[in-house]
C-alpha positions as CSV (number, residue, x, y, z in Angstrom):
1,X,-21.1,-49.9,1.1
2,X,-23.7,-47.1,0.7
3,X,-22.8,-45.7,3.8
4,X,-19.3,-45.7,3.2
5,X,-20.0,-44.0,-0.2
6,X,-22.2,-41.7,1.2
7,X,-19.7,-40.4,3.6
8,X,-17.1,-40.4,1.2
9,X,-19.5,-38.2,-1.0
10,X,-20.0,-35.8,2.4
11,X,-16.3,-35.4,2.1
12,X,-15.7,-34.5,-1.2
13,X,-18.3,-31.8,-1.1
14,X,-17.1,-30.7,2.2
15,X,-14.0,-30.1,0.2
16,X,-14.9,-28.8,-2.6
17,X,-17.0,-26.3,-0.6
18,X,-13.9,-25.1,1.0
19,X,-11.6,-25.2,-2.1
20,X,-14.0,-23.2,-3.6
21,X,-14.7,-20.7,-0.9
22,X,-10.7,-20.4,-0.5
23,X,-10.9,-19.8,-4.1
24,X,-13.4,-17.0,-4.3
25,X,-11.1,-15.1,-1.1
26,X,-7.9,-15.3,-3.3
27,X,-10.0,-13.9,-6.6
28,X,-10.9,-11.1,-3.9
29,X,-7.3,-10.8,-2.5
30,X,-6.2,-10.3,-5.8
31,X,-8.5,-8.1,-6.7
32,X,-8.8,-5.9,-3.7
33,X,-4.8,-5.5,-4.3
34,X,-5.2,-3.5,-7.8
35,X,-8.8,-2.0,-7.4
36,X,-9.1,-0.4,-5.5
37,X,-5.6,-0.3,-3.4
38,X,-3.5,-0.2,-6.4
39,X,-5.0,2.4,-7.9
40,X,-5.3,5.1,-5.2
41,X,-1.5,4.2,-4.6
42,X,-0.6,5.5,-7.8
43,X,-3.1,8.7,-7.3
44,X,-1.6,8.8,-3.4
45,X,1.2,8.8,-5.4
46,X,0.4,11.7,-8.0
47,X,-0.8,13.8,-5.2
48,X,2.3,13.8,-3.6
49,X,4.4,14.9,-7.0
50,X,3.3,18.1,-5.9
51,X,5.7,18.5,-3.5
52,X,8.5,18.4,-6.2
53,X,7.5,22.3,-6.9
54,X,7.0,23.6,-3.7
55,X,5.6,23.1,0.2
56,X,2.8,25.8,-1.0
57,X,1.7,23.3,-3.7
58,X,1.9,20.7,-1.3
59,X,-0.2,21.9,1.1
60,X,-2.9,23.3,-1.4
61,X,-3.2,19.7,-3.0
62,X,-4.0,18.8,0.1
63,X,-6.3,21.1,0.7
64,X,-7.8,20.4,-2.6
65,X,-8.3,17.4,-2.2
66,X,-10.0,17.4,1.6
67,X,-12.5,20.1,0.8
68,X,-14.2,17.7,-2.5
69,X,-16.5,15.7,-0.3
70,X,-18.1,17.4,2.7
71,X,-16.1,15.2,5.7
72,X,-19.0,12.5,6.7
73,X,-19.2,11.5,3.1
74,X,-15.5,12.3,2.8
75,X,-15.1,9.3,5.4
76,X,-17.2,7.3,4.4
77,X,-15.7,6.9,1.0
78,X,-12.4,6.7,2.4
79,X,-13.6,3.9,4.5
80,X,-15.4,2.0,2.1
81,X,-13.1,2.3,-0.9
82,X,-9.5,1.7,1.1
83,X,-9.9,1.2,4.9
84,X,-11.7,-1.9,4.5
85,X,-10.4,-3.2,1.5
86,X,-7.0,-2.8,3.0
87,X,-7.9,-4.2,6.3
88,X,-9.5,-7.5,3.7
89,X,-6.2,-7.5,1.7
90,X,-3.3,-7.6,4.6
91,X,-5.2,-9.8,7.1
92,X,-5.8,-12.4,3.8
93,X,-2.4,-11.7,3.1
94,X,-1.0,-12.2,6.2
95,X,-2.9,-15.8,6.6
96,X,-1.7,-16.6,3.4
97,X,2.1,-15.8,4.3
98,X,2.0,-17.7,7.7
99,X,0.3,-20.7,6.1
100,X,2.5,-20.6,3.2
101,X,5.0,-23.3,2.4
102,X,7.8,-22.5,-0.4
103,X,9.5,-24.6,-1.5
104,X,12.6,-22.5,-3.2
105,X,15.0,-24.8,-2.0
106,X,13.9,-28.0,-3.5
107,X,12.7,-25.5,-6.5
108,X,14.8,-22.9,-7.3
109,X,12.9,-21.4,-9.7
110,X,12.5,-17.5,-10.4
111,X,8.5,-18.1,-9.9
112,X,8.9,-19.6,-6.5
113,X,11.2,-16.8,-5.6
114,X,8.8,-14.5,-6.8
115,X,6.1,-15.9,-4.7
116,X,8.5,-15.7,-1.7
117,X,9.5,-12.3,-2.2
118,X,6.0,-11.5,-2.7
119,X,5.5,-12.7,1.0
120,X,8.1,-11.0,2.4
121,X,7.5,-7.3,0.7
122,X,3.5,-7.7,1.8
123,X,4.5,-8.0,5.4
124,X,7.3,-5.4,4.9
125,X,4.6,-2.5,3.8
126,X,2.2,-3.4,6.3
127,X,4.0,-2.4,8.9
128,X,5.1,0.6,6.7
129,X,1.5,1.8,6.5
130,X,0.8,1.3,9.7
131,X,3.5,3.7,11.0
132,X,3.0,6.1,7.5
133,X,-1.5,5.8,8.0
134,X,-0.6,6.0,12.0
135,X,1.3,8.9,11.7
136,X,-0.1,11.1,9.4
137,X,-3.3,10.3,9.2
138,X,-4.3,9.7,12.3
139,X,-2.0,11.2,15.0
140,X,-1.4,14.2,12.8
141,X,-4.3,14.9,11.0
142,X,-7.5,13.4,12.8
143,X,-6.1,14.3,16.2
144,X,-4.6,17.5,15.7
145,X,-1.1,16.7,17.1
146,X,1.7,18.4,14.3
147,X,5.4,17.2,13.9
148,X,6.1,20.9,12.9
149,X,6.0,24.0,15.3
150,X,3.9,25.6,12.2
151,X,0.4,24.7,11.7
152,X,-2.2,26.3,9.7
153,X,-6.0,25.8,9.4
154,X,-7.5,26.1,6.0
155,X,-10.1,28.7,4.8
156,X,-12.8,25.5,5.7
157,X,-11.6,25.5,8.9
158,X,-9.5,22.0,8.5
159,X,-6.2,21.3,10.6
160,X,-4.8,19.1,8.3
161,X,-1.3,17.8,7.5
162,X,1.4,20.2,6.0
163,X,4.5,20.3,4.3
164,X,6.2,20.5,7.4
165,X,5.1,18.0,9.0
166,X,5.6,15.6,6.7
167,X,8.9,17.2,6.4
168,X,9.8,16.3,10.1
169,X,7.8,12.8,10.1
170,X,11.3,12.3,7.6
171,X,13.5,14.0,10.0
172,X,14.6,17.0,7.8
173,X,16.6,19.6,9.7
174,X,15.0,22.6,9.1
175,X,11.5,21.5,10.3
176,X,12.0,19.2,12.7
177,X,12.7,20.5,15.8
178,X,13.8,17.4,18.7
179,X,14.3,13.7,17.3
180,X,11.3,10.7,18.1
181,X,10.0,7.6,17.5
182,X,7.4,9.6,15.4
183,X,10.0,11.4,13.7
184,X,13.4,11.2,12.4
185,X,16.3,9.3,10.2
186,X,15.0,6.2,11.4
187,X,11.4,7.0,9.6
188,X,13.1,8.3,6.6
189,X,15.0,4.8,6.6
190,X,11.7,3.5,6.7
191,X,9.8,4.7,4.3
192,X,12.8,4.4,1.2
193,X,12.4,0.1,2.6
194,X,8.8,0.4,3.2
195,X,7.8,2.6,0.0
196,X,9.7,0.0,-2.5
197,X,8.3,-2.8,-0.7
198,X,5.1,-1.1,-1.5
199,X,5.6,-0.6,-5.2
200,X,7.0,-4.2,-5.4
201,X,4.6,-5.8,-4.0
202,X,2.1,-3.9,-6.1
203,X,3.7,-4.4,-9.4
204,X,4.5,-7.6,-9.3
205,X,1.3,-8.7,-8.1
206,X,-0.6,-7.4,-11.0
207,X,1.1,-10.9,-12.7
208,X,-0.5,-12.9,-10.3
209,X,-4.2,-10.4,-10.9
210,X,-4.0,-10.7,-15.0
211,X,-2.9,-14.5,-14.5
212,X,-5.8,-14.8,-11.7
213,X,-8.5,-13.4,-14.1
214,X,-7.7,-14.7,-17.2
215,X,-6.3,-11.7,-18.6
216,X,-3.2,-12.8,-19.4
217,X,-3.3,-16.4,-20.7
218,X,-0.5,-17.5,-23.1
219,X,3.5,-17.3,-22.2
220,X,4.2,-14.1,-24.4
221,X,1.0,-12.7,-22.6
222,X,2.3,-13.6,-19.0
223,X,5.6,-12.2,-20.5
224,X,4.5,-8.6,-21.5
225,X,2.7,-8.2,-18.4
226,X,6.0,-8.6,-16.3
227,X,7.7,-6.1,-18.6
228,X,4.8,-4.0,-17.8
229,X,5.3,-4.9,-14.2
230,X,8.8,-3.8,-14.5
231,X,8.3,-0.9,-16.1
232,X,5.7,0.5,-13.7
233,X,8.0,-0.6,-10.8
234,X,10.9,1.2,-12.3
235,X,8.6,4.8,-12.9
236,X,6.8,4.6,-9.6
237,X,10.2,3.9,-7.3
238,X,11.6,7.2,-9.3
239,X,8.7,9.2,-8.4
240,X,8.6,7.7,-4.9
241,X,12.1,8.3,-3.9
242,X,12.5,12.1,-5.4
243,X,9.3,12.9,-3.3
244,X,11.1,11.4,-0.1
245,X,14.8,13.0,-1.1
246,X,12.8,16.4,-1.7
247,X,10.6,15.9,1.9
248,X,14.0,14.8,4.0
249,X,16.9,17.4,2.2
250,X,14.8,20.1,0.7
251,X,13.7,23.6,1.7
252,X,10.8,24.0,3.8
253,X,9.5,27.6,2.6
């Protein structure tokens, strides 16, 4: 008997152990999904209003903003503060979605939905940013390799990514010059599903965030922050989509 209780003992710490480990990864998911991912998506966001006034603008925010930092502190902070917490939230997320189980049609509720759609939109803007981080960031900007016929090195001496570009990554006419997998309708198409996937996903899992840390508690609580959800959803798809009508149909200087 005092073996047997023993062992049962093992087990129930053995669980606990792991329910509270699994515990302390979704506090971190959720966390790591508003700061600080959340938050430089709604600066990422801001940075790009500027192309609402003009490709000059544009291209001197991004200026602006590359020359702050000088570039090996410049990467490290952008490594520390979204590389890696991005790289934390999708591969948690993607665990989570594959060893998910809804249950919306036994329980057709507007929660389990929710929690569904929440699944679905997280995978959808992962392999967004992938192609958007690939892209831009990476084959554009760190290796030097423009969409556009015109590029330009700032007074610093950075090649980085222009108006233009960005322009033909969307497949507008009067900057890009032959169609690709890199650039094109098909991108533009892309981004409108992968941007609002984006924005969903964030807004409505800052529900699941106040819920997960106690910030929202009561029913009228939980319900003000999915106005607030709502709301934010509503503002940052407007901004979204006039920066990607603007990129894809406007003038490129």
């Amino acid at each position: 008997m005092a073996d047997a209780a023993t062992t049962a003992d093992a087990v129930r710490t053995g669980a606990g152990t792991r329910d509270d480990r699994s515990f302390l990864w979704r506090r971190l998911h959720s966390l790591s999904g508003v700061l600080p991912l959340g938050v430089f998506l709604c600066y990422h966001l801001f940075e790009n209003m500027s192309a609402l006034r003009s490709p000059a603008a544009y291209d001197e925010m991004v200026n602006h903003v590359n020359v702050l930092l000088p570039r090996p502190f410049f990467y490290a902070l952008e490594l520390v503060t979204i590389v890696l917490p991005l790289a934390y939230h999708a591969l948690y997320g993607v665990w989570v979605a594959v060893t998910g189980r809804p249950n919306n049609g036994r329980y057709a509720y507007p929660s389990n939905w929710g929690y569904l759609a929440q699944r679905i939109t997280g995978v959808i803007a992962l392999l967004f940013l992938l192609v958007h981080v690939g892209t831009l960031r990476t084959w554009v900007t760190l290796l030097g390799h423009h969409l556009s016929a015109v590029r330009t090195l700032t007074p610093d001496g950075l090649d980085l990514v222009t108006y233009r570009d960005v322009a033909a990554h969307l497949g507008n006419p009067a900057s890009l010059g032959v169609q690709s997998i890199l650039a094109g309708d098909h991108i533009f198409a892309l981004y409108v599903l992968g941007t609002l996937c984006t924005l969903w996903h964030f807004t409505y899992g800052l529900k699941g965030f106040c819920w997960t840390w106690g910030i929202a508690v009561g029913r009228l609580a939980q319900r003000r922050v999915t106005q607030v959800a709502w709301l934010l959803f509503a503002l940052l798809s407007v901004g979204t989509l006039s920066i990607l009508f603007q990129l894809r149909f406007g003038a490129v200087g």
